[in-house]
C-alpha positions in Angstrom: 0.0 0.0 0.0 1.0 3.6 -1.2 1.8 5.7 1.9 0.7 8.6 -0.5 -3.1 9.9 -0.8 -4.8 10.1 -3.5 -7.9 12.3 -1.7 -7.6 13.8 1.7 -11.1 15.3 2.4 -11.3 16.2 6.5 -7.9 15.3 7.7 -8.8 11.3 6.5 -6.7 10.2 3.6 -8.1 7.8 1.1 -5.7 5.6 -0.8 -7.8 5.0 -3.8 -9.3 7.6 -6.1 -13.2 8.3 -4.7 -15.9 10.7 -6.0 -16.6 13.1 -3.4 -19.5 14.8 -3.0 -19.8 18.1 -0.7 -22.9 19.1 1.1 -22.8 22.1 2.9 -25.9 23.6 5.2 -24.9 26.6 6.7 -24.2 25.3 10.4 -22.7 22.0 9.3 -21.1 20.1 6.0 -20.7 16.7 5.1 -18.4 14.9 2.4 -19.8 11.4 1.0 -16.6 9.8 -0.8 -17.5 7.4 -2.7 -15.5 4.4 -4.2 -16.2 0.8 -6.2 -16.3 -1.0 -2.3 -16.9 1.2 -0.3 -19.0 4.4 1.0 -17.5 6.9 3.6 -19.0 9.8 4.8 -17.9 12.4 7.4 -19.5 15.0 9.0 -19.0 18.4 11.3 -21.6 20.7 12.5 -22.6 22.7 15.4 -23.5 19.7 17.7 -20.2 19.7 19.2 -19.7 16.8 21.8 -17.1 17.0 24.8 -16.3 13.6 25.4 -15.1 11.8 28.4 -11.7 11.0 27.4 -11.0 8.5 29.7 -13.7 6.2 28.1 -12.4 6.2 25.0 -10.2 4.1 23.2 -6.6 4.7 22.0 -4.6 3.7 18.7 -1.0 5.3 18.1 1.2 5.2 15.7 4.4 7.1 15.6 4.2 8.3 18.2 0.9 10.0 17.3 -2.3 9.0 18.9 -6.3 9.3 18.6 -8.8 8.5 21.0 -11.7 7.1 19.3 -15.3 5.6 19.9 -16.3 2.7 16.9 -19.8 1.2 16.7 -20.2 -1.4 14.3 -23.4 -2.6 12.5 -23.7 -5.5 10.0 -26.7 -7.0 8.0 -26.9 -9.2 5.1 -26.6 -5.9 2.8 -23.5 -4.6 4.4 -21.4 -3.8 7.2 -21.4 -0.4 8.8 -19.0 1.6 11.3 -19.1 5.1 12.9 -16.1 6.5 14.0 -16.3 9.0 16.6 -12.2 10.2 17.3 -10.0 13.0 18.3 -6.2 13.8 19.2 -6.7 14.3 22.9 -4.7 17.4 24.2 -4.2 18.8 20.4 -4.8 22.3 20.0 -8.7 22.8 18.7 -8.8 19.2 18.8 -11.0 19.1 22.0 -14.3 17.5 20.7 -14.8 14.7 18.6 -14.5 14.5 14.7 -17.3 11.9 13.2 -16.6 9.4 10.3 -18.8 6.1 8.7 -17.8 4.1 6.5 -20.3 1.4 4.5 -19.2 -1.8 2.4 -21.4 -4.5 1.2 -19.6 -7.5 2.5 -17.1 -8.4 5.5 -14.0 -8.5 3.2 -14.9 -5.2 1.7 -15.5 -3.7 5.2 -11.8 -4.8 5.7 -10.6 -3.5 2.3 -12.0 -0.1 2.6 -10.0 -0.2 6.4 -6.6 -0.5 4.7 -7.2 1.6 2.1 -8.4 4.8 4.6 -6.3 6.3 7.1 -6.8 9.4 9.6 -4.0 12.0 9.0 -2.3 12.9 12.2 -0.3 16.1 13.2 1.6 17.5 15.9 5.2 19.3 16.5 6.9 16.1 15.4 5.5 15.7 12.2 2.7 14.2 11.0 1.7 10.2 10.5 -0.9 8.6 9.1 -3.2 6.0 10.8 -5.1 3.0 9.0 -8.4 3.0 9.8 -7.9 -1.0 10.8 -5.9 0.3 13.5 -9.1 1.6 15.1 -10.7 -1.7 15.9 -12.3 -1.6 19.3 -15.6 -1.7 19.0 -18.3 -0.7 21.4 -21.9 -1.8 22.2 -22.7 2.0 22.7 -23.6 4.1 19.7 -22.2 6.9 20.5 -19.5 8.1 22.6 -19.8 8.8 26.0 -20.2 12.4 26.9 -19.0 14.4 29.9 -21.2 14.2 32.4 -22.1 18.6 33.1 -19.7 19.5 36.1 -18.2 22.3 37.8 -14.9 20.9 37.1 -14.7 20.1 33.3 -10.8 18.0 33.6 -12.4 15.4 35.3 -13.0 13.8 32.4 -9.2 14.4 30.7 -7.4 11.2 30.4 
């Protein structure tokens, strides 16, 4: 596998050429990429979520790392995960980023993993990390939140 990408749409590098399709709503966006095995989509609005790190889990890679929440769904018509993530104690990186990706079958599902990656930065450089590496998955469907609190770094990891 190339290290290069050949799309980066929101900080997550695709590996294979995809059609992207933008949709933007005033208070919120979302890119659908689009490729032969696979459907991603990610999105950002004003429904910001402050998550309780500790909760989450971790995959690093060089030395870079990204807390993440996965919930998985399959059916006989295909396998679904959302990807809820952030670089914990990155600058503006404080709430979570949100990120699906769709494939028809099992082996797809695991295609389309090697073939995506999240792009991580920092003063060190920057790495790329396969979306495979990001395979804890919870029963939850979303991440847990921080509980409202006078004292908002309990929930730092």
């Amino acid at each position: 596998m190339s290290l290069a990408c050949a799309v980066i749409v929101s900080l997550v590098c695709f590996h294979d050429r995809v059609t992207v399709v933008h949709k933007d709503w005033g208070l919120g966006r979302s890119d659908t990429m689009t490729a032969p095995a696979f459907t991603a989509e990610s999105r950002a609005g004003d429904d910001l979520q402050d998550p309780d790190w500790r909760e989450l889990s971790e995959s690093c890679v060089a030395g870079f790392c990204v807390r993440y929440h996965r919930h998985c769904t399959t059916t006989p018509a295909q396998v679904r995960c959302d990807y809820e993530y952030g670089a914990y104690g990155r600058a503006g990186d404080r709430f979570l980023h949100r990120f699906s990706v769709r494939a028809p079958t099992p082996a797809a599902f695991a295609a389309a993993e090697r073939r995506i990656a999240l792009l991580a930065s920092g003063d060190r450089g920057a790495a790329r990390l396969s979306l495979g590496a990001l395979n804890v998955s919870a029963e939850d469907e979303h991440a847990p939140a921080c509980p409202r609190r006078p004292v908002r770094e309990d929930c730092t990891p």
